[in-house]
FITI-134043 format. One record per atom (N, C-alpha, C): y negated, x, z; residue in three letters; atom name; residue number from 0. Coordinates in steps of 0.05 Angstrom, whole numbers, plus 32768, in hexadecimal, padded with zeros to 4 digits. Layout:
<nodes>
+------+------+------+-----+----+-----+
:   py :   px :   pz :  aa : at :   i :
+------+------+------+-----+----+-----+
:    Y :    X :    Z : Ala : CA : NUM :
...
+------+------+------+-----+----+-----+
</nodes>
This chain:
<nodes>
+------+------+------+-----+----+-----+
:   py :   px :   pz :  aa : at :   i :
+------+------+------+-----+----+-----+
: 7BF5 : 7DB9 : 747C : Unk :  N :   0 :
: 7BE0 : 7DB6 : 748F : Unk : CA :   0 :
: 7BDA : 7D98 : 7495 : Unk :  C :   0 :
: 7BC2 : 7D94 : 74A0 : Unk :  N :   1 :
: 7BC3 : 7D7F : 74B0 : Unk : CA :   1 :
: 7BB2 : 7D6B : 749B : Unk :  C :   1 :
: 7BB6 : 7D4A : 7498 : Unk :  N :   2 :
: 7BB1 : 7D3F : 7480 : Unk : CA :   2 :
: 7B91 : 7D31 : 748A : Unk :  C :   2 :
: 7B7F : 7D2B : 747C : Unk :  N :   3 :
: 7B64 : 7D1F : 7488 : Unk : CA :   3 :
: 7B68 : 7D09 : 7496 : Unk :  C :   3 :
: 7B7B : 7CF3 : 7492 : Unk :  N :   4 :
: 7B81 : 7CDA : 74A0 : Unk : CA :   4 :
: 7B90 : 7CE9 : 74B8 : Unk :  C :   4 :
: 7B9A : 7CF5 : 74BF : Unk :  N :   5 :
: 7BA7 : 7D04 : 74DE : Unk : CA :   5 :
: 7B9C : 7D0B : 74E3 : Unk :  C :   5 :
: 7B81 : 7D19 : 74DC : Unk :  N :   6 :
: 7B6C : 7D2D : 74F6 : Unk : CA :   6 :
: 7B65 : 7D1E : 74FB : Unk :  C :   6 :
: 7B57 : 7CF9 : 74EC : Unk :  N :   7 :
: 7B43 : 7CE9 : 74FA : Unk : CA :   7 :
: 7B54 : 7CD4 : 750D : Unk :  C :   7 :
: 7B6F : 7CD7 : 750C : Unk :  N :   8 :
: 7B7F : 7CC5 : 751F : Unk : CA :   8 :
: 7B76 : 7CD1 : 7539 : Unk :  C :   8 :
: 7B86 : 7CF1 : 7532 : Unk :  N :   9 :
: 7B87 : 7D06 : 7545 : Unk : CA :   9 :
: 7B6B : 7D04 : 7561 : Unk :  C :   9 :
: 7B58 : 7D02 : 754A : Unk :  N :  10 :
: 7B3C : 7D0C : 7561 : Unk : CA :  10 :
: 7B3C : 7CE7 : 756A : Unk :  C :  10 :
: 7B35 : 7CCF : 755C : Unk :  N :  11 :
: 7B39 : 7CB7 : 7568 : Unk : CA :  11 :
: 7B48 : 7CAF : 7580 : Unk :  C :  11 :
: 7B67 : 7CB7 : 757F : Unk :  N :  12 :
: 7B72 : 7CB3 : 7588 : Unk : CA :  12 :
: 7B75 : 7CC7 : 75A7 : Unk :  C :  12 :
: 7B6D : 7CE2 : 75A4 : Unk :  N :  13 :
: 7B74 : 7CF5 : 75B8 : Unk : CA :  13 :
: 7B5B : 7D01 : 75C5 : Unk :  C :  13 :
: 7B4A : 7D0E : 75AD : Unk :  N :  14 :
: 7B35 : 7D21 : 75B6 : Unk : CA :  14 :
: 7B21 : 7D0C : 75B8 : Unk :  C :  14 :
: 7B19 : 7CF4 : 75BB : Unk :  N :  15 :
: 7B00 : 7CE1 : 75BA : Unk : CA :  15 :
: 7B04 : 7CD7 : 75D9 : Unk :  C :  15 :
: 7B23 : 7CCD : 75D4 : Unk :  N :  16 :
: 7B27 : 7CC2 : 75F3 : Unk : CA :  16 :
: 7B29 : 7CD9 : 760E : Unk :  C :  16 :
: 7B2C : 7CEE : 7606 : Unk :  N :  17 :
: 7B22 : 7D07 : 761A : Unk : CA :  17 :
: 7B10 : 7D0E : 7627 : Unk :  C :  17 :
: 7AF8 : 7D0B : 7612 : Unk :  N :  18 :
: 7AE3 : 7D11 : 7612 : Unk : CA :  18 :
: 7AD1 : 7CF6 : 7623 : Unk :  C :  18 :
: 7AD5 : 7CE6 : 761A : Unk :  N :  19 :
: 7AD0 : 7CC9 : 762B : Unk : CA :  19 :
: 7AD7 : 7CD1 : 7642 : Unk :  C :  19 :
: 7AF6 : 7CD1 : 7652 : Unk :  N :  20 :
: 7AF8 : 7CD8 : 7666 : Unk : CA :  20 :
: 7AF4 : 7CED : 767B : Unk :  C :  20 :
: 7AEB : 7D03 : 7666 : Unk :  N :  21 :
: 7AE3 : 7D24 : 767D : Unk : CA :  21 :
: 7AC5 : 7D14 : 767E : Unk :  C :  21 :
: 7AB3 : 7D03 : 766F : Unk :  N :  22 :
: 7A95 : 7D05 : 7671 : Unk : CA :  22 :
: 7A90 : 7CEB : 768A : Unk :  C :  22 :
: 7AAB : 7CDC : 768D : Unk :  N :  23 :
: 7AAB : 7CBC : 76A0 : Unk : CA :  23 :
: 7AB4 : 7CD6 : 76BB : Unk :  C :  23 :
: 7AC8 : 7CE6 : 76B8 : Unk :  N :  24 :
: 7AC8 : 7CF7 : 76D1 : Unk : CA :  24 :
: 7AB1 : 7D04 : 76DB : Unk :  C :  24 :
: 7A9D : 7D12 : 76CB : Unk :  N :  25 :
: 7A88 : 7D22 : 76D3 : Unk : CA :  25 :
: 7A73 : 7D0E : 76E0 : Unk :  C :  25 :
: 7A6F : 7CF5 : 76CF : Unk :  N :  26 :
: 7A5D : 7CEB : 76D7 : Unk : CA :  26 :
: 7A68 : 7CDE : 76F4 : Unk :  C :  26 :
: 7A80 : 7CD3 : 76F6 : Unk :  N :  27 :
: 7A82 : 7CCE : 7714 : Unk : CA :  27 :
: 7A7E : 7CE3 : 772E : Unk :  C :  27 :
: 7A85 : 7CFA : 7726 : Unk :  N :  28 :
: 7A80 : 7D0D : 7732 : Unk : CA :  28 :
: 7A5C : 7D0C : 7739 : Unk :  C :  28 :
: 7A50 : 7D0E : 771E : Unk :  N :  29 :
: 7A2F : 7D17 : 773B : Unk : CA :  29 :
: 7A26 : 7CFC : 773E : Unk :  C :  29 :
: 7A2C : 7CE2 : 773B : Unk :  N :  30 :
: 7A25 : 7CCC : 7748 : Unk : CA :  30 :
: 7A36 : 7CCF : 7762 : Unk :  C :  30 :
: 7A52 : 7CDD : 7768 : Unk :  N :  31 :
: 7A51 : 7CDE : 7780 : Unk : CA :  31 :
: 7A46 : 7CEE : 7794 : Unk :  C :  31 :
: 7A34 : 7D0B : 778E : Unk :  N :  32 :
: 7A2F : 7D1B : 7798 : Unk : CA :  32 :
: 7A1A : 7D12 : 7798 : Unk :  C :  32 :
: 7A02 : 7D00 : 7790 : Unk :  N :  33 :
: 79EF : 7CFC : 7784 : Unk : CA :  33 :
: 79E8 : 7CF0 : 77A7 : Unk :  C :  33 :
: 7A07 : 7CD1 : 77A7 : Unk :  N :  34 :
: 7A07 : 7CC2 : 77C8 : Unk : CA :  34 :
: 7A08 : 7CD3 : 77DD : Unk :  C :  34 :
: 7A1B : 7CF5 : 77DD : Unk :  N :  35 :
: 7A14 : 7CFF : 77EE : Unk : CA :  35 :
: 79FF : 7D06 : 77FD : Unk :  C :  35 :
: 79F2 : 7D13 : 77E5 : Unk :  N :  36 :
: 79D4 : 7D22 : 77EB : Unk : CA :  36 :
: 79CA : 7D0D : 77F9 : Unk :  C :  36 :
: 79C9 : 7CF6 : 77EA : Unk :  N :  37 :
: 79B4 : 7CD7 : 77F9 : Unk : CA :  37 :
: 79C8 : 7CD8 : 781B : Unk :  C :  37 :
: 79DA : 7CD7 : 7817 : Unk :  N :  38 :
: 79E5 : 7CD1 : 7832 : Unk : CA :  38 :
: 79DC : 7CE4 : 784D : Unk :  C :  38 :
: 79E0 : 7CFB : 783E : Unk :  N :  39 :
: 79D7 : 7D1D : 7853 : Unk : CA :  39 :
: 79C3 : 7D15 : 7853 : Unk :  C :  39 :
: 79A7 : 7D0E : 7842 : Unk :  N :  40 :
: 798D : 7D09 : 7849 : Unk : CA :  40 :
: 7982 : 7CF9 : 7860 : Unk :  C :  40 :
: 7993 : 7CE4 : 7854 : Unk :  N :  41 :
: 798C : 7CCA : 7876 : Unk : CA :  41 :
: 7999 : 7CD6 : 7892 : Unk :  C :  41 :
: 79AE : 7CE4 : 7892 : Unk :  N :  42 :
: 79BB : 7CEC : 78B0 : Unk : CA :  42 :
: 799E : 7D04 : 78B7 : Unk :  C :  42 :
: 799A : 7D1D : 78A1 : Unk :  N :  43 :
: 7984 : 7D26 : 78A5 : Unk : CA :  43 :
: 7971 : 7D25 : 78B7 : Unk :  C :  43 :
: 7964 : 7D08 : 789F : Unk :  N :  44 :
: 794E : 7CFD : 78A8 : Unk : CA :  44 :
: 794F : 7CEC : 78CE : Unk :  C :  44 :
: 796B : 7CE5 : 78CA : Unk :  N :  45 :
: 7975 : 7CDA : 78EA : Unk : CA :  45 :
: 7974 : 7CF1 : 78FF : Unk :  C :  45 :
: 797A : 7D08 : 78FF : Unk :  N :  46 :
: 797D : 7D1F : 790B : Unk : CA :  46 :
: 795F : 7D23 : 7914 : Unk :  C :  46 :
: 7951 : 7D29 : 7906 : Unk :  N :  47 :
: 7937 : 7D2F : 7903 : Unk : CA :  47 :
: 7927 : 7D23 : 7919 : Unk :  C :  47 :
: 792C : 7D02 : 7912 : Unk :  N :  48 :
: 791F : 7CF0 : 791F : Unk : CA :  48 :
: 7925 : 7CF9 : 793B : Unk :  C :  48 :
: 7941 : 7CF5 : 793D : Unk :  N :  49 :
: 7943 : 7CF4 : 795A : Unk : CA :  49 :
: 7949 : 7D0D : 796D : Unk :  C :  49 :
: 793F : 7D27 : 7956 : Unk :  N :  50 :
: 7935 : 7D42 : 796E : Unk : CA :  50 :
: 791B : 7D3D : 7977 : Unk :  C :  50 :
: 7905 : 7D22 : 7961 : Unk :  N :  51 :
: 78E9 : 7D23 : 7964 : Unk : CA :  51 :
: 78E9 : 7D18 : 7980 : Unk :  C :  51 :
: 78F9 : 7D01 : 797F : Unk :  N :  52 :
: 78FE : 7CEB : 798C : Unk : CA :  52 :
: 7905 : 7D03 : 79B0 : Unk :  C :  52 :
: 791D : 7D0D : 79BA : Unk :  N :  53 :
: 791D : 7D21 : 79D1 : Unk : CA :  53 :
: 7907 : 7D32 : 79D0 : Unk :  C :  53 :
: 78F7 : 7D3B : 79B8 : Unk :  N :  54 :
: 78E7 : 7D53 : 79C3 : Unk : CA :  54 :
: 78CE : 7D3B : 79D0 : Unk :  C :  54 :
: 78D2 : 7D28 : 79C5 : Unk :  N :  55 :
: 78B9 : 7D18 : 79D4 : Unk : CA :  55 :
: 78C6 : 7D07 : 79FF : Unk :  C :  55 :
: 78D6 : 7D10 : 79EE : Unk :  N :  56 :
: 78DF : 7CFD : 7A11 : Unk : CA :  56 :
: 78E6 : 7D15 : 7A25 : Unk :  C :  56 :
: 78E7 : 7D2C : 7A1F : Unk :  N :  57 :
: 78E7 : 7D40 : 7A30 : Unk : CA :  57 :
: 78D0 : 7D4F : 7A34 : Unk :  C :  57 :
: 78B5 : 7D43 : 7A29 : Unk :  N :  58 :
: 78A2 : 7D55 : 7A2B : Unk : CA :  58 :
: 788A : 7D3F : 7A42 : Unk :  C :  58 :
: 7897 : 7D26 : 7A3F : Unk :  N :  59 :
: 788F : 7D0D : 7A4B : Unk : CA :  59 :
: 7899 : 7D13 : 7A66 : Unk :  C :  59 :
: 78B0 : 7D1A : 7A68 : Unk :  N :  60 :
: 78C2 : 7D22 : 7A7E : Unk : CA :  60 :
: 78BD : 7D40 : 7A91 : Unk :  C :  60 :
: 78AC : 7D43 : 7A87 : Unk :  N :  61 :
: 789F : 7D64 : 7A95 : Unk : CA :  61 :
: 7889 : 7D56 : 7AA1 : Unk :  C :  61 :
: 787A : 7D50 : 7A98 : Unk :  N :  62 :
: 785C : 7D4B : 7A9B : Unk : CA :  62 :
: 785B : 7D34 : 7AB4 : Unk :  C :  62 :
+------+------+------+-----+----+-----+
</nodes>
């Protein structure tokens, strides 16, 4: 079987550096979704503005 100095190479060497890297992947992941949402929000918020923006210039435009 497997000797105590090889399991602690084993996990040092393989399962530590794994684990580092799936948790540096996840976390880049919702810091990038995180910019999305912020990004969708401001076009949103841009959209918004400027249906307020025509419903006001077409009601100026009747009258």
């Amino acid at each position: 079987m497997i000797d105590e100095k090889l399991f602690q190479m084993l996990i040092s060497f393989v399962v530590a550096p794994l684990v580092a890297f799936v948790g540096k992947v996840i976390f880049d992941r919702i810091n990038r979704n995180e910019q999305t949402v912020i990004a969708l929000a401001i076009v949103g918020e841009r959209c918004t503005l400027c249906r307020l923006k025509l419903k006001q210039a077409l009601k100026s435009k009747m009258r």
